[in-house]
DODONU-168049 format. One record per residue (C-alpha): residue number from 0; x, y, z. Coordinates in Angstrom, 1 decimal. Layout:
BEGIN
@seq = NUM	east = X	north = Y	up = Z
...
//
This chain:
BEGIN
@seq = 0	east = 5.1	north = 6.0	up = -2.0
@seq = 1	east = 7.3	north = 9.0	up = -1.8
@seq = 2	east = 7.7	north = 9.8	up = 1.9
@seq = 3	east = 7.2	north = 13.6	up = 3.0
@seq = 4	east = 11.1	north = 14.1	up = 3.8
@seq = 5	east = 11.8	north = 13.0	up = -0.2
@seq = 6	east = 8.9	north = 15.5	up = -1.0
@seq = 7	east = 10.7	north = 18.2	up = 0.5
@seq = 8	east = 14.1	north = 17.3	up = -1.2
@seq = 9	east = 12.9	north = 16.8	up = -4.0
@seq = 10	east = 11.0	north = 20.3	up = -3.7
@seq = 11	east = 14.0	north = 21.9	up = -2.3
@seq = 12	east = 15.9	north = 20.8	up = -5.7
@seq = 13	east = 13.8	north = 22.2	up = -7.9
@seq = 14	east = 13.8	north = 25.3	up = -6.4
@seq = 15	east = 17.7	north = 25.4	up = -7.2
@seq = 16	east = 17.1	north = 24.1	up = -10.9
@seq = 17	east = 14.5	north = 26.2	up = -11.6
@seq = 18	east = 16.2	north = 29.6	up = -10.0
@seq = 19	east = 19.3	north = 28.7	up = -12.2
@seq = 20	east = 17.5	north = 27.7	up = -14.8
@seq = 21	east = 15.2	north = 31.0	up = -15.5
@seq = 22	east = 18.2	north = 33.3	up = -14.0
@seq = 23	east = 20.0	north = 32.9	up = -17.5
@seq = 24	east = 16.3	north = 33.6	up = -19.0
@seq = 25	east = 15.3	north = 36.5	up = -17.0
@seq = 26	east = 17.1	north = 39.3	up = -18.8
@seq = 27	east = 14.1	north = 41.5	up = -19.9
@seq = 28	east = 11.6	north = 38.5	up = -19.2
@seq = 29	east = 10.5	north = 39.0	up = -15.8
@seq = 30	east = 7.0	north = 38.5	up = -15.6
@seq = 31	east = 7.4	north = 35.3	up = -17.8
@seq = 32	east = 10.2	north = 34.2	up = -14.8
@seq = 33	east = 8.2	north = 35.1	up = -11.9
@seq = 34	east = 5.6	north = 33.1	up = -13.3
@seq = 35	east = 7.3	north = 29.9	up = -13.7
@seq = 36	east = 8.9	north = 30.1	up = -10.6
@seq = 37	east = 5.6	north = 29.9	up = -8.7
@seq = 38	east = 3.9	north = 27.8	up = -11.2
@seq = 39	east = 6.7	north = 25.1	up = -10.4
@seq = 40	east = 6.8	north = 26.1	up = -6.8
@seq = 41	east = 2.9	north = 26.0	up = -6.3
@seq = 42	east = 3.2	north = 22.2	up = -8.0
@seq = 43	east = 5.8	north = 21.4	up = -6.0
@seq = 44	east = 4.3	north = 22.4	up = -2.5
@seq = 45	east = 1.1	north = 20.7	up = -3.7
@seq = 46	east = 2.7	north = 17.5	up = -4.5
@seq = 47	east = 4.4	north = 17.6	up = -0.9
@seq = 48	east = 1.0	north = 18.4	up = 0.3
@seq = 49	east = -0.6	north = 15.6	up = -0.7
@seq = 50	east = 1.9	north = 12.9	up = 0.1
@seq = 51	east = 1.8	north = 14.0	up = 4.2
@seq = 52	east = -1.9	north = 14.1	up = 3.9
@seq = 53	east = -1.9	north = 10.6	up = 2.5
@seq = 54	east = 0.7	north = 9.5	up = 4.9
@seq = 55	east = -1.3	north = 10.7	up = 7.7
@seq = 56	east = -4.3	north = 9.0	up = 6.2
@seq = 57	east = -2.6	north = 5.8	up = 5.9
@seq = 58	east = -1.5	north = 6.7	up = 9.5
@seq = 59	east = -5.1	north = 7.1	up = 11.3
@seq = 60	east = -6.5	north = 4.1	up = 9.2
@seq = 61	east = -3.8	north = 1.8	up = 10.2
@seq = 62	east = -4.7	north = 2.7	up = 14.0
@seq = 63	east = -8.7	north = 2.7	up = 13.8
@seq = 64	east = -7.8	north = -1.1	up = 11.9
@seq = 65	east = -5.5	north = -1.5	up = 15.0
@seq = 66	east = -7.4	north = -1.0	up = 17.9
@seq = 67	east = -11.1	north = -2.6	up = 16.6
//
């Protein structure tokens, strides 16, 4: 499992690939480029979401099975 710090790395360099990539698309295209920016952003944030939610999950389980 993916910790949340790899989550936001990996977030953070997709961000960069996908401004590069749809800068050298956007000529006339904006809509379309605003869209998949977020669309990929919006996945990306939800995937980093999830993983701290699970971890802190994991977390509180492991210390409810610890203290009983």
């Amino acid at each position: 499992m993916r910790s949340f710090e790899e989550s936001q790395r990996s977030y953070r360099k997709s961000q960069r690939r996908s401004y590069g990539k749809s800068q050298r698309r956007s000529y006339g295209k904006s809509e379309e480029f605003i869209w998949e920016v977020t669309e990929e952003v919006i996945w990306e944030v939800a995937q980093a979401v999830i993983w701290k939610v699970t971890e802190v999950i994991l977390e509180i389980k492991a210390k409810v099975i610890w203290e009983t």
